[in-house]
C-alpha positions in Angstrom: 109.8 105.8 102.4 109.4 109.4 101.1 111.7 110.5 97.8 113.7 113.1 98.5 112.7 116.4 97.5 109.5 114.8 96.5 105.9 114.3 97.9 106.0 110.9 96.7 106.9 107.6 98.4 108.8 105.3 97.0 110.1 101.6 97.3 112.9 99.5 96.4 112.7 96.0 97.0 116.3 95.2 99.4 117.1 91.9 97.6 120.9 91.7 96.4 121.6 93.5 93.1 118.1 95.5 92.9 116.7 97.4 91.6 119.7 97.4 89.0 119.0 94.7 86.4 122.2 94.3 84.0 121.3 92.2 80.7 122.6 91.6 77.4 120.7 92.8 74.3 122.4 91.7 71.4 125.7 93.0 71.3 125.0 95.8 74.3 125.2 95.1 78.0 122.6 97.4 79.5 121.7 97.8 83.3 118.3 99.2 83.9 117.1 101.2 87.6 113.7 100.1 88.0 111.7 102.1 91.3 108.0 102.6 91.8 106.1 105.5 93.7 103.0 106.1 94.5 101.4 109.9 93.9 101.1 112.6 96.6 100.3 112.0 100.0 96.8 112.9 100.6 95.3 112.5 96.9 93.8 109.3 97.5 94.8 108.0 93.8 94.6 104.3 93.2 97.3 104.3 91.2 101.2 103.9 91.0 103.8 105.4 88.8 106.6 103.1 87.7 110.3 104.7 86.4 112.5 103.6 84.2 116.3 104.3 83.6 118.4 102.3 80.9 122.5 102.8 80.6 125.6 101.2 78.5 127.3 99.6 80.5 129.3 98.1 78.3 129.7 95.9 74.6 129.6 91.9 74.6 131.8 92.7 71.4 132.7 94.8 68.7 130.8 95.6 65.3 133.2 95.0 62.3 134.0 98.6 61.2 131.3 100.3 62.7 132.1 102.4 65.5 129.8 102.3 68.4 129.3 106.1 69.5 128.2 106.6 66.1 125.1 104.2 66.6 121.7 104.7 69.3 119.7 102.0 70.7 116.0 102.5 70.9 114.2 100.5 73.6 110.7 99.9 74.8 109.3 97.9 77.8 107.2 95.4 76.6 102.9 95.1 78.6 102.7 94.6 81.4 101.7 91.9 84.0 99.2 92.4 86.9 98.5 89.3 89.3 96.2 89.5 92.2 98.3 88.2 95.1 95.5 88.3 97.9 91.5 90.0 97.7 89.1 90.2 100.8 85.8 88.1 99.7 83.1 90.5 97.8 86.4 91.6 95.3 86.4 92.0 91.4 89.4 92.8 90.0 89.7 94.8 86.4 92.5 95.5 84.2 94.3 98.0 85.4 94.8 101.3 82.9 98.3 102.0 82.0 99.8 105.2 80.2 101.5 104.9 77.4 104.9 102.9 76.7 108.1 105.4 76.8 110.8 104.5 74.5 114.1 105.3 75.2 117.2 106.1 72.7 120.8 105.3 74.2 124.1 106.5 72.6 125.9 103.5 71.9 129.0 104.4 74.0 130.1 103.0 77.7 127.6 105.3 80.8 125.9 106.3 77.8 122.2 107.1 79.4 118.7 108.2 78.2 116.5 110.3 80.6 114.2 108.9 82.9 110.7 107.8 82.0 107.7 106.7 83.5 104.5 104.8 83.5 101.3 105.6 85.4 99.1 102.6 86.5 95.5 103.5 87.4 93.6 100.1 89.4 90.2 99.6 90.1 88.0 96.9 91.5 84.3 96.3 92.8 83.1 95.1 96.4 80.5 94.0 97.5 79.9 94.6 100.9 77.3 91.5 101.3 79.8 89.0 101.1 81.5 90.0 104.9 84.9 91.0 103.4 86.8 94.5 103.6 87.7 97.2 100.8 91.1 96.5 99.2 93.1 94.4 96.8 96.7 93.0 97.0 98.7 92.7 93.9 101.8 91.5 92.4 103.1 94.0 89.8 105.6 93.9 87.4 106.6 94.9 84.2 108.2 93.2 80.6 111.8 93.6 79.8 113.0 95.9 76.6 113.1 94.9 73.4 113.9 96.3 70.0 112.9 95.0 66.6 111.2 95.8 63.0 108.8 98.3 64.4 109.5 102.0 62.7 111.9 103.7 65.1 113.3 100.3 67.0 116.2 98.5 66.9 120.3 99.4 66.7 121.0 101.8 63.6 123.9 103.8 62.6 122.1 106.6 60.9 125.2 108.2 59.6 128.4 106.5 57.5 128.7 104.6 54.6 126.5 102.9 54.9 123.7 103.1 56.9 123.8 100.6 59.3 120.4 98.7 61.5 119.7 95.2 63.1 115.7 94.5 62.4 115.6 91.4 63.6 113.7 91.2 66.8 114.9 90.7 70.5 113.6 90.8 73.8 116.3 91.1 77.1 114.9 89.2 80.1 115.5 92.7 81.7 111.9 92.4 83.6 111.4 94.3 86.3 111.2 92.3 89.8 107.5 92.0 91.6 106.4 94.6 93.6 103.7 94.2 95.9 101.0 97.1 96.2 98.0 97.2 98.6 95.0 99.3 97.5 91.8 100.4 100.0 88.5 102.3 99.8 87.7 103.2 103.3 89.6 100.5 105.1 92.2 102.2 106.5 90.5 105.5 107.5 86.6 106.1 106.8 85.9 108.3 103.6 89.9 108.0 102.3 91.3 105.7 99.7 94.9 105.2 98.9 98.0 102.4 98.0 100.8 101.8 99.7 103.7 99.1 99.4 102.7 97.0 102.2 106.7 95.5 102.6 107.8 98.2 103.6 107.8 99.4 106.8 105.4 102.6 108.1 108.0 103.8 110.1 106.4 107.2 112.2 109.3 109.4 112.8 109.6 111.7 115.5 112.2 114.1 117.2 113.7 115.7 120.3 116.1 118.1 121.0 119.5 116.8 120.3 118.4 114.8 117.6 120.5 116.7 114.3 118.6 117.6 111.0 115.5 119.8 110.4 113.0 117.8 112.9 114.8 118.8 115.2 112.6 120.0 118.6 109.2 118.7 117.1 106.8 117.7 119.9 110.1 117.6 121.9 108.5 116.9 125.2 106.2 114.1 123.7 108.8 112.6 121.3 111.6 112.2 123.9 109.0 110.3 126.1 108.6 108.0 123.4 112.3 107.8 122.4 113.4 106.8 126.3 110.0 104.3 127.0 111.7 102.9 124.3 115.2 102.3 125.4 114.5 102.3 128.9 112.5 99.6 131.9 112.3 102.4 134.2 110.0 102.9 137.0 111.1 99.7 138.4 109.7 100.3 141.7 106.0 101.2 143.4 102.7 99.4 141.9 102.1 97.8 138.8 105.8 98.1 137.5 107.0 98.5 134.4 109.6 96.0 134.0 110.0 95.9 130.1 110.9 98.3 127.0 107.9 99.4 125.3 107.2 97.7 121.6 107.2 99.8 118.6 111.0 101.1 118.3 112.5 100.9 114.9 115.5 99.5 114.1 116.8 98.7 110.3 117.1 95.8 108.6 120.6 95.8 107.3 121.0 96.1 103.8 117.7 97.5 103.0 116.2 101.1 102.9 112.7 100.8 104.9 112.4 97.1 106.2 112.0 96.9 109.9 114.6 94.3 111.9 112.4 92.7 114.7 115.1 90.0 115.7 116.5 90.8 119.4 114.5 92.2 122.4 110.5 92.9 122.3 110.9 96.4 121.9 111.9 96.0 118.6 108.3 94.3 117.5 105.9 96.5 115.8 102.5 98.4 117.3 98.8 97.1 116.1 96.5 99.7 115.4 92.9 99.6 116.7 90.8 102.1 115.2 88.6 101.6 117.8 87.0 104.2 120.2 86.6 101.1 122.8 90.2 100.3 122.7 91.5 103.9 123.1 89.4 105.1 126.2 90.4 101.7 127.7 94.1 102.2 127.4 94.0 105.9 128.5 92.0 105.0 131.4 94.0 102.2 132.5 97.6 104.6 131.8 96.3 108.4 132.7 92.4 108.9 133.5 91.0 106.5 136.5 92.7 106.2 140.3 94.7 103.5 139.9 96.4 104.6 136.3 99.3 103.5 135.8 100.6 107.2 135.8 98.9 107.4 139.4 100.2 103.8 141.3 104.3 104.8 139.3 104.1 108.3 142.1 102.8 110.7 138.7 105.9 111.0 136.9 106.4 113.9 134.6 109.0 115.8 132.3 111.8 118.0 133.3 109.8 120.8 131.4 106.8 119.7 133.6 108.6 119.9 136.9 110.0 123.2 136.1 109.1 126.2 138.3 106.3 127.9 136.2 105.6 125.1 134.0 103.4 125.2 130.6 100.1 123.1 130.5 101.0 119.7 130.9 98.6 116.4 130.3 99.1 112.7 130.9 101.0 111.0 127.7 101.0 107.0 127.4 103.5 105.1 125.0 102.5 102.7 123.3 100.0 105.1 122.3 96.2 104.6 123.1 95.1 103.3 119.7 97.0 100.2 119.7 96.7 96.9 121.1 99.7 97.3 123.3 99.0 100.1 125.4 98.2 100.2 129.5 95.0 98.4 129.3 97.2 95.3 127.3 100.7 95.5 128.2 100.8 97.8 131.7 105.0 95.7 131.8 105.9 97.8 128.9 103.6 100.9 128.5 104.9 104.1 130.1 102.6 107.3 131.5 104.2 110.7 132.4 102.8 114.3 132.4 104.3 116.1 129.4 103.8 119.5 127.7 100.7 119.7 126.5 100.9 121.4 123.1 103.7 118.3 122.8 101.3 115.6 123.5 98.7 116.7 121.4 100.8 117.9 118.1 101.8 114.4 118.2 98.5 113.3 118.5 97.5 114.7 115.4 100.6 114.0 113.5 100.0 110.3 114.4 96.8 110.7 113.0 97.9 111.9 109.4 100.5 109.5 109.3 98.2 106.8 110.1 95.8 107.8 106.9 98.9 108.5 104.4 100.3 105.3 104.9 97.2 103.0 105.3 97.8 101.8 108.1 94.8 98.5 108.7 92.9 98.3 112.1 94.0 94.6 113.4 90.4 93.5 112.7 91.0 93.7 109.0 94.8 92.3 109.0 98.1 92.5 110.9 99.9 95.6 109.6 102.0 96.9 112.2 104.0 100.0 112.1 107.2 101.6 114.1 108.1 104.9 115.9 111.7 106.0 114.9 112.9 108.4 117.8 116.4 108.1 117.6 116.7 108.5 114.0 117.5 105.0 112.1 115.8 106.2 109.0 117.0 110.1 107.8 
């Protein structure tokens, strides 16, 4: 999901305890916040930027007259580990180009923190075409725990008192920082783009109406709140080719996580499957909005409030699920809704569907099942 006050998307993994790893090394207790980001939206980098954050929590024991707050720790995260966790056939893998290691020095007292550091990883990879696969690796990323030793400027030392005080043996804390997974495409997603993303988390496409609170507030308004209510709703129960169920795509979170989708209850809750396919799209809007026995057409032509006002703006036909995917009118007609909204709605949503689509690398269905969510209602902020 997007940092805040950032460009940048990040991801923490939801499992208990993480990304907080607490380990012992030597006599200190340290708990280290591990995260990952990717760069910008819309620079098409393959590459991911890991941080690092050590603190004291607290001493397995004392040091026989030597005082603690008088002493630092120095640390360094060990190389790093790349594994391929899935290619498409036609894929080389090469070693991946990391930045250099940040070291870190902690005042030896309880909270005691140093600043937060990071490491860029750059990946690349050949394809060749000829062998019937698609553009993009899979990989299992991680990185070594600290350690402190004999190298110049490692280890536990006291520089001041009588006297000077250091441990140069060497350690390492199992302090390694849990798997992420990171998915990397050139021209996959999107024709003439490249980009990563962490594929478990969930591309959530968020969206707003008017009494939804915060700063998205009345975006697309007309268009969003036709989403928001095909979602919760079976309506137009009655005339021709009914629809009888919620439509798919709502988002709802998976408790005790930050960007995970729950999918456990009723259908609406399953994701949408892109198409990214001209053939697809015209398919679904004629079967919802264009031909004489659209949906929109056989359900009496329903429209917005704003459309049925006297004096009304330019309205179009809107379907939800929306035309690219594999669960709109021409699919699912049970669950896909048509109404005439504001025009200006239904295409600024349009477009910022298209952007999202391409900044989170979302695959057409041919190449994988990736599906993605439309939060309405607000379950992510």
């Amino acid at each position: 999901m997007m940092k805040p006050g950032s460009d940048k998307y990040e991801f923490y993994n939801p499992t208990a305890n993480w990304p907080l790893q607490t380990k012992t090394i030597g006599y200190v207790v340290i708990e280290s916040k591990f995260a990952a980001q990717r760069p910008g939206l819309g620079d098409g980098q393959l590459s991911m930027e890991y941080t690092i954050t050590p603190k004291v929590v607290s001493f397995r024991k004392t040091l026989k007259d030597f005082e603690p707050g008088q002493m630092t720790l120095t640390l360094q995260p060990t190389g790093s580990v790349v594994a391929a966790a899935h290619q498409s056939p036609g894929v080389s893998i090469q070693d991946p180009v990391f930045s250099s290691l940040p070291t870190f020095s902690l005042p030896l007292v309880s909270g005691g923190t140093a600043p937060t550091q990071a490491v860029l990883a750059t990946y690349s990879w050949t394809f060749n075409p000829q062998a019937g696969g698609h553009d993009f690796i899979s990989l299992a990323l991680k990185l070594g725990g600290f350690n402190y030793g004999p190298a110049p400027g490692k280890g536990l030392v006291r520089p001041h008192g009588n006297p000077p005080f250091s441990i140069t043996e060497s350690w390492s804390s199992e302090a390694t920082m849990p798997t992420y997974y990171l998915r990397c495409d050139r021209n996959v997603a999107r024709q003439n783009s490249s980009g990563c993303v962490f594929p478990d988390a969930s591309p959530v496409f968020k969206l707003a109406w008017p009494s939804y609170p915060g700063p998205m507030a009345n975006t697309f308004a007309d268009a969003a709140r036709h989403v928001y209510e095909a979602q919760i709703s079976d309506a137009y129960s009655g005339g021709e080719s009914p629809k009888t169920k919620k439509a798919p795509g709502r988002f709802k979170l998976l408790a005790g996580t930050r960007a995970i989708a729950d999918t456990s209850g009723d259908s609406s809750f399953q994701g949408l499957e892109y198409a990214y396919d001209d053939a697809v799209t015209n398919s679904n809007r004629s079967a919802s909005c264009t031909r004489s026995s659209s949906l929109w057409n056989l359900r009496g032509r329903p429209m917005s409030a704003a459309c049925a006002a006297p004096n009304p703006p330019t309205c179009s036909c809107d379907e939800y699920p929306f035309a690219s995917t594999y669960q709109g009118g021409a699919y699912s007609p049970e669950s896909t809704s048509a109404r005439l909204v504001v025009a200006a709605d239904n295409s600024g949503m349009g477009r910022l569907l298209s952007q999202f689509l391409l900044d989170q690398r979302v695959f057409p269905r041919r190449v994988e099942i990736d599906p993605y969510w439309v939060d309405v209602s607000g379950a992510i902020r």
